[in-house]
C-alpha positions, 0 to 999 in steps of 0.5 A: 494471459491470465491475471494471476498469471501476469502477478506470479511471473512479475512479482517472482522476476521482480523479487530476483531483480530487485534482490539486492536492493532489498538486502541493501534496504534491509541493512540499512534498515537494521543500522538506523533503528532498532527492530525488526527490518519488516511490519506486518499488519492485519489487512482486510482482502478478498472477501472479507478475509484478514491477511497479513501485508509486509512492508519494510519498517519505517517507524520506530519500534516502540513508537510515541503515542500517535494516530493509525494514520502516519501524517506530515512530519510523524516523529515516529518515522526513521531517518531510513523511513522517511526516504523509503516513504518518499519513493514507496520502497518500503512497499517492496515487500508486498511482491511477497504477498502477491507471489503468495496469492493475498494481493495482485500487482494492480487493485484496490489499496486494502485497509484495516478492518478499522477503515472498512467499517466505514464503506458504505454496504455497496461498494464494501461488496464490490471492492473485496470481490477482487484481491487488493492490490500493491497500486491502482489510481488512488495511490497514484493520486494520493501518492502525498496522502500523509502531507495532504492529511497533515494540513487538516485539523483532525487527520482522520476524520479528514481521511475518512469523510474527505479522502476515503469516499474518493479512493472508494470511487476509483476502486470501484470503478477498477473492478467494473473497468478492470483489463489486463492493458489496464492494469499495466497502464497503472503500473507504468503511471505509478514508476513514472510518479515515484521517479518524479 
C-alpha cells in the first residue's frame, strides 16, 4: 500500500471515528473562551510551499504579549487548552490536512518559515522533500517540549541552538529511513506516549 494511500484511508476513518470527540471538543472549546474552536497557522511543507495547518484553539483570542513559542505555564492557554495540550488533542485537526494532501500521518513536524530560516542549506533540502507530518520521533521525544523549554533563560534561543538541531537529525533521518512498517511503528510509539 502506498503512503498516501495508508494516509487518505486512516485519517478518512479516524475523522468518522473520532467525530464525536470532536464535536465534544469543540463545544468545550466554545464554552470555555471566546473565539473561534479551530487556529490556523501558516507552516512551511513539501517544497518549500506554505500551507495552512488546523489545530483546535488552545490560547486565548486576544492573547497577552508573548514569545511564538508556548512555554511551561503560558497564561495564554485555556483551561480547555491546557488539557488538550497535555494529550495532543488539540492536533485532531490535522487529519483534515492529511485528508486534503498538505501533510501525512508520519513525517517531519512543519514549522514556521520564522524556524526554517534557521536549518542549515542541507538538511532544508532533505527535510521538505517529503510532506510533514502530524508525528515522527522528535514529537515523540519531545512530547514535554513546553516544559523543557520553560526551564531555559531565553526559550528561543534554547529552541533554536539546543532542541531544533535534534529534531533536524531525526527528521532526516526519517526521509532517508522511511518505510511504510516504519511509519506505523511511530504511530503506535505515539498513542502509547500520549496515554501515558
Amino acid at each position: 500500500m502506498s503512503k498516501r494511500l495508508f494516509d487518505l484511508l486512516a485519517s478518512l476513518a479516524g475523522l468518522v471515528m473520532l467525530a464525536p470527540l470532536l464535536l465534544v471538543i469543540a463545544l468545550w472549546i466554545k464554552l470555555d473562551s471566546r473565539g473561534p474552536v479551530l487556529y490556523r497557522q501558516q507552516r512551511v511543507g513539501r517544497g518549500g510551499r506554505l500551507f495552512t495547518i488546523y489545530k483546535f484553539r488552545t490560547m486565548q483570542q486576544r492573547p497577552v504579549e508573548g514569545p511564538q513559542l508556548t512555554v511551561g505555564a503560558d497564561p495564554r492557554v485555556t483551561r480547555a487548552g491546557r488539557f488538550l495540550r497535555h494529550y495532543k488533542l488539540d492536533e485532531l485537526p490535522q487529519l483534515w490536512n492529511v485528508v486534503e494532501g498538505s501533510m501525512s500521518l508520519v513525517g517531519p513536524r512543519p514549522e514556521v518559515p520564522r524556524y526554517v530560516d534557521c536549518y542549515p542549506p542541507a538538511q532544508r533540502r532533505v527535510v521538505l522533500s517529503v510532506a510533514p507530518g502530524i508525528t515522527d520521533w522528535a514529537a515523540i521525544r519531545y512530547k514535554d517540549e513546553s516544559a523543557i523549554l520553560a526551564r531555559a533563560a531565553d526559550p528561543e534561543r534554547a529552541y533554536v541552538e539546543a532542541v531544533l538541531p535534534v529534531k533536524l537529525d531525526y527528521y532526516v533521518r526519517y526521509v532517508n529511513e522511511r518505510s511504510f512498517w516504519g511509519d506505523v511503528r511511530i504511530l503506535a510509539h505515539t498513542l502509547a506516549a500520549i496515554v501515558r
